[in-house]
C-alpha positions as CSV (number, residue, x, y, z in Angstrom):
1,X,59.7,92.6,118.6
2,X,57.6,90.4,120.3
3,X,58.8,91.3,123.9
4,X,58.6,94.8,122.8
5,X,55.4,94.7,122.2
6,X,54.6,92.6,125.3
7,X,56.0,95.4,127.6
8,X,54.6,98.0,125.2
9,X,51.6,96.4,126.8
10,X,51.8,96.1,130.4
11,X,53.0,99.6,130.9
12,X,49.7,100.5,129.4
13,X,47.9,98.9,131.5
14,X,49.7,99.8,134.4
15,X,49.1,103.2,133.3
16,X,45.4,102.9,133.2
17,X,45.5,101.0,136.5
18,X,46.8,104.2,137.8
19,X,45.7,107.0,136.3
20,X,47.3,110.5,136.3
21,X,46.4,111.7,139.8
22,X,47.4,115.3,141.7
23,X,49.2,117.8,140.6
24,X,50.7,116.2,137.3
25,X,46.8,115.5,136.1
26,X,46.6,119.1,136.1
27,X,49.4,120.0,134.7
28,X,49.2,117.8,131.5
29,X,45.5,118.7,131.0
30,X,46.7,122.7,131.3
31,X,49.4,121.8,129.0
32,X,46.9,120.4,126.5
33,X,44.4,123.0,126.0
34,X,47.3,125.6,126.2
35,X,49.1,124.0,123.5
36,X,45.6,123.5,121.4
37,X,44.6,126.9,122.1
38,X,48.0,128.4,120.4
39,X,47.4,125.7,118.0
40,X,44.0,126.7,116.4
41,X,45.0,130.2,116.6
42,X,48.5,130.1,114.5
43,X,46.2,127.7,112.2
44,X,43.5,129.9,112.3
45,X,40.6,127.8,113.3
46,X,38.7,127.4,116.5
47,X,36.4,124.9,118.2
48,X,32.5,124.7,118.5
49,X,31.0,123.6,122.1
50,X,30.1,120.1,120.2
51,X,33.8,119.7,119.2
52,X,35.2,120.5,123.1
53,X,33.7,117.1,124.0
54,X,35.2,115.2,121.7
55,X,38.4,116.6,122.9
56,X,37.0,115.6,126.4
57,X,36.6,112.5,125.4
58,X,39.6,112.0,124.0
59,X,41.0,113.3,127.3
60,X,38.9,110.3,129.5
61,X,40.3,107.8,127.2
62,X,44.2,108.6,128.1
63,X,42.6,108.8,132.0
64,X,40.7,105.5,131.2
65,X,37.7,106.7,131.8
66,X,35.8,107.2,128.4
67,X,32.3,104.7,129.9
68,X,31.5,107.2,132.7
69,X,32.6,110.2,130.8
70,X,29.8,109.7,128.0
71,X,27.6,109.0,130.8
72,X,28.0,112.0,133.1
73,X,28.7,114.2,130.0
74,X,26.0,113.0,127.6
75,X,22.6,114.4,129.0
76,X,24.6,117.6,129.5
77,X,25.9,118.1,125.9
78,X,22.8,117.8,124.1
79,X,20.8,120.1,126.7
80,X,23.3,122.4,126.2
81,X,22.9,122.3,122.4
82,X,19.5,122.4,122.6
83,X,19.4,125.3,124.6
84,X,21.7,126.9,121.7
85,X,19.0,126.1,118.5
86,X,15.9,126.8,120.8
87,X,17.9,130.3,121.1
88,X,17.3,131.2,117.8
89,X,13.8,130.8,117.3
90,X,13.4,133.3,120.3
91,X,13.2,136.5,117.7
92,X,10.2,134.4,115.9
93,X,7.9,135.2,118.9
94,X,7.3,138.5,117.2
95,X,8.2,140.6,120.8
96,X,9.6,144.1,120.3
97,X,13.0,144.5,120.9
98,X,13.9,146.5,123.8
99,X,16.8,149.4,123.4
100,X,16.4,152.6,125.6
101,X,16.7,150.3,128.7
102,X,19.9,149.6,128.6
103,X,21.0,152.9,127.8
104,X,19.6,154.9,130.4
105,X,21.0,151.8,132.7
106,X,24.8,152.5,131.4
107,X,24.4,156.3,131.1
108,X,23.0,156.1,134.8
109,X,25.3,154.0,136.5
110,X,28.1,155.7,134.9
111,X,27.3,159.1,133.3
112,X,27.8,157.7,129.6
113,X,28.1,154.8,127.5
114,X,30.9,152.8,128.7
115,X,31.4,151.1,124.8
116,X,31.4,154.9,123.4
117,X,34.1,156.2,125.9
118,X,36.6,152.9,125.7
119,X,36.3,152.9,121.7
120,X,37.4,156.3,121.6
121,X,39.6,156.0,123.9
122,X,41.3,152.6,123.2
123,X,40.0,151.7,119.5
124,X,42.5,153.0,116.6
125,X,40.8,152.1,113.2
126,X,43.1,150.6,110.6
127,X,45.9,149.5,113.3
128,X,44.8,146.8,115.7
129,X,46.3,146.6,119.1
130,X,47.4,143.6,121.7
131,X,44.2,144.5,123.5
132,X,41.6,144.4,120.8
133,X,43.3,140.3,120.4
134,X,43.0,140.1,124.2
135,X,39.4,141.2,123.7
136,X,38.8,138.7,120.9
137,X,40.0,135.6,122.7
138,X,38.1,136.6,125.7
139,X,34.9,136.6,123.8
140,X,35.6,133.5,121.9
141,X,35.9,131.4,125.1
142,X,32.3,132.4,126.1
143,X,31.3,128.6,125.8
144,X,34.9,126.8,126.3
145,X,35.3,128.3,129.8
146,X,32.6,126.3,131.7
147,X,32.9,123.0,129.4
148,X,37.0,123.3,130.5
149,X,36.3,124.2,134.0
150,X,33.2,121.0,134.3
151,X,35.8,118.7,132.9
152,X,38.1,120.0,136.0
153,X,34.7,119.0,138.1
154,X,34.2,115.9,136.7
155,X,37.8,115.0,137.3
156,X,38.4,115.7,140.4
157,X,35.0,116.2,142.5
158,X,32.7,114.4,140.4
159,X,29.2,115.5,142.7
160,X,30.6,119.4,142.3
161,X,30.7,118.8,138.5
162,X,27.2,117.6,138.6
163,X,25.9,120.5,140.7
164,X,27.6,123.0,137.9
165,X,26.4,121.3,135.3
166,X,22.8,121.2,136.4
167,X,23.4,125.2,137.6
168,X,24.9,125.9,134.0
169,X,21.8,124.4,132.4
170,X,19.4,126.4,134.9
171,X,21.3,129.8,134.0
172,X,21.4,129.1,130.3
173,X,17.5,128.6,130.3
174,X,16.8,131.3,132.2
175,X,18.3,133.7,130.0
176,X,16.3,131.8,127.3
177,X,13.1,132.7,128.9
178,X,14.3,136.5,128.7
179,X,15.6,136.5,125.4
180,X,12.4,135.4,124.6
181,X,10.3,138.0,126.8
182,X,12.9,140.6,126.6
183,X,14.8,141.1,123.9
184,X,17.4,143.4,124.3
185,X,19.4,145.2,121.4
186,X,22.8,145.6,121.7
187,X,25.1,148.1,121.3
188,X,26.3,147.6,118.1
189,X,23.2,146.9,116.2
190,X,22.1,150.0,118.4
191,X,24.9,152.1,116.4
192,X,24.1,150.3,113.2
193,X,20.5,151.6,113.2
194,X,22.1,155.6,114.0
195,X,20.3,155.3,117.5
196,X,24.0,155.9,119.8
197,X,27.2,157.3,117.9
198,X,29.5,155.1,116.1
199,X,30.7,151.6,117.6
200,X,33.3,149.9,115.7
201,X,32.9,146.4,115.4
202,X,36.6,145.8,117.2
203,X,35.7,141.4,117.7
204,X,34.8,141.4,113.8
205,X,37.8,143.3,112.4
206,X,40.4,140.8,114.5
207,X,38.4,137.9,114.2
208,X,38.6,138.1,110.8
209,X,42.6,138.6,110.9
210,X,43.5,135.0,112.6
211,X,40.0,133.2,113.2
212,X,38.5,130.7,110.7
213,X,36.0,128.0,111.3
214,X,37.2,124.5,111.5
215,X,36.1,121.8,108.6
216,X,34.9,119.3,111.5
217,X,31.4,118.4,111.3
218,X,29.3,120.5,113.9
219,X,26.0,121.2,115.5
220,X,26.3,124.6,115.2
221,X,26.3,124.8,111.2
222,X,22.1,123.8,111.8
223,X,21.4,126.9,114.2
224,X,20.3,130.2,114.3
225,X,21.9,133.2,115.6
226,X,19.9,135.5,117.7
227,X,21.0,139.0,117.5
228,X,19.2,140.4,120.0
229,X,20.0,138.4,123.0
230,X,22.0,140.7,124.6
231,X,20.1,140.9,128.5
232,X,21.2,138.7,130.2
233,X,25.0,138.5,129.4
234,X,26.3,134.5,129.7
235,X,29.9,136.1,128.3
236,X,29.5,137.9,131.6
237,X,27.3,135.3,133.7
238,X,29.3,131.7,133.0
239,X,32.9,133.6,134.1
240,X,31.2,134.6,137.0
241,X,29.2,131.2,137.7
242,X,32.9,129.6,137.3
243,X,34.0,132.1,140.0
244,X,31.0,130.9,142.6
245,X,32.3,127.4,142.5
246,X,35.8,128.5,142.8
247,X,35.3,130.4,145.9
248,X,33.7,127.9,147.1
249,X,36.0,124.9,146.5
250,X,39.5,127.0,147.2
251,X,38.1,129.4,149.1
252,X,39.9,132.9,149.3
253,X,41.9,132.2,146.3
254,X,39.3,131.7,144.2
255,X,38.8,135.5,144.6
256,X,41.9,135.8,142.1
257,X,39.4,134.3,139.3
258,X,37.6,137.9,139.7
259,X,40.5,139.4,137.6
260,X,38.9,136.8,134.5
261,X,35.5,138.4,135.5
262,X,36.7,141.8,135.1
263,X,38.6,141.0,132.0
264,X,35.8,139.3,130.3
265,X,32.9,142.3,131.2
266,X,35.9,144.7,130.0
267,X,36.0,142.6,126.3
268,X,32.6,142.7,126.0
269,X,31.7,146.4,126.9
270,X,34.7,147.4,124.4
271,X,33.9,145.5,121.5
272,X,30.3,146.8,121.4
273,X,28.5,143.1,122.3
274,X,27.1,143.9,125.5
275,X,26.3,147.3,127.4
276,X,27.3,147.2,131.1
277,X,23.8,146.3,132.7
278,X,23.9,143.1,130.6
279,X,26.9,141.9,132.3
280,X,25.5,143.2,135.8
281,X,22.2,141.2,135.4
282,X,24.6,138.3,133.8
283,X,25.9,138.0,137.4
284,X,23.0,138.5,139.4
285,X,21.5,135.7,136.8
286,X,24.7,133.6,137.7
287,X,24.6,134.0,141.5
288,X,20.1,133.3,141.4
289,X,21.0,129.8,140.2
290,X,24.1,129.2,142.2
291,X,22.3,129.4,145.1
292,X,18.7,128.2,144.0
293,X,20.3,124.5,143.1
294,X,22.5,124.5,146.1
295,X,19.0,125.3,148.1
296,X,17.6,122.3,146.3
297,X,20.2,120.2,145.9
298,X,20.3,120.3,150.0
299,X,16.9,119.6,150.4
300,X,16.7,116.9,148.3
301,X,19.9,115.8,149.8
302,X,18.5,115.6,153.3
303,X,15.0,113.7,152.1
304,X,17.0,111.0,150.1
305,X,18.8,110.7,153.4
306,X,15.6,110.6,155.4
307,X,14.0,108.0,152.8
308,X,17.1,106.1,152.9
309,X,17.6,106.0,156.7
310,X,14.2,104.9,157.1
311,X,14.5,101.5,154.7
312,X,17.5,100.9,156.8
313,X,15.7,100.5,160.0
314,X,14.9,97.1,161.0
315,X,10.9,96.3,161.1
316,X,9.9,95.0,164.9
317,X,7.8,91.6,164.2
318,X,5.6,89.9,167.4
């Protein structure tokens, strides 16, 4: 028993001496949010932001890396959170909510309201279909997307991981700054209130068919939900954020993450939560802060250089 243990023991440590690298790295941690993801869903539960890290952190203790994990992940996570509670005291500020807007946006890009034609087209009430699910899902992994894709980052090219994370942060607090200047109704509040014709609420009915909170303590049970925070949409702005980085780290085949894009704005302009200039100024929101930290991220870049290259050079004494 003794020996067993004893060898029980060194291939542990050689394990953590040489962590999963490559291709199986990615295939194990694919395999484990796959297999959760069908778990919480046959058990009908699913995960808050502040729960995804401690599934990270489980993660970086099998890699044997849980020290550098809670630093690099830390001042993230409660930014992130505290974007979400200063979200809901946005509708406290007393501005009046914008409506017509967005409207004669949708109707003028495309002729009519694109939530109005795909519900009647699409949407059978009383019978549920594989793409009202689809829908769902999509919507539900608004905040699991980018946390899954930065642990990626932070796996394999740590300095990308901390640009996303910092651009993530800028975009999120941006459209904080709107919600709070501009807030937007959306469409189904809109239909609620008799303003556009009926919008069934297609994410509430199949929610409520397989989706239950989890009893994990979390964050979220202390905040505020902020119904009219529809302009930007970050549904439509992180999938698209996640697709900037892609392209730029795989190049022409991280084009393919457009059909996730298209799939997401799709879920949310059918199920009534966003009209289509939300998701439109979701990605021009996206693409602002993509490129405003990679201008500053450069030029900072190049002064630290400068400073640095400076203390290296020797000082001439007579």
């Amino acid at each position: 028993m003794l020996d067993m243990m004893k060898n029980l023991y060194k291939k542990i440590s050689h394990f953590k001496k040489n962590k999963l690298r490559g291709k199986w790295l990615v295939v194990f941690i694919l395999s484990y949010f796959a297999i959760l993801s069908v778990v919480m869903i046959t058990h009908n539960m699913w995960l808050s932001p502040d729960q995804f890290i401690i599934i990270g952190f489980v993660l970086a203790l099998f890699i044997a890396q849980p020290i550098i994990f809670l630093r690099d992940w830390t001042p993230f996570v409660v930014l992130f959170l505290s974007y979400e509670f200063l979200r809901g005291f946005a509708p406290m500020l007393g501005i009046k909510t914008h409506i017509f807007p967005m409207i004669k946006a949708d109707k003028m890009i495309l002729g009519d309201l694109p939530t109005i034609s795909l519900q009647n087209h699409l949407y059978t009430p009383g019978s549920l279909h594989f793409y009202d699910y689809i829908s769902t899902v999509l919507y539900m992994l608004h905040f699991a997307l980018p946390l899954i894709f930065g642990f990626f980052l932070w796996i394999y090219r740590r300095k990308e991981y901390h640009k996303f994370a910092i651009t993530l942060l800028v975009l999120s607090y941006l459209s904080f700054l709107t919600y709070a200047l501009f807030p937007a109704m959306p469409p189904w509040m809109a239909s609620d209130q008799g303003i556009i014709p009926k919008v069934h609420d297609v994410f509430g009915t199949t929610y409520s068919t397989f989706v239950h909170g989890t009893n994990l303590p979390s964050a979220y049970a202390f905040m505020n939900y902020n119904p009219v925070a529809a302009m930007p949409s970050l549904h439509a702005a992180y999938p698209f954020l996640v697709y900037l980085f892609m392209v730029r780290l795989f190049g022409k085949w991280g084009h393919l993450f457009l059909i996730y894009v298209a799939a997401v704005t799709f879920a949310i302009v059918y199920t009534g939560n966003h009209y289509l200039i939300d998701a439109i100024i979701g990605f021009i929101y996206a693409y602002i802060s993509f490129r405003g930290v990679e201008y500053l991220w450069e030029k900072f870049s190049k002064i630290l250089k400068a400073r640095q290259k400076l203390q290296t050079v020797p000082v001439e004494t007579s």
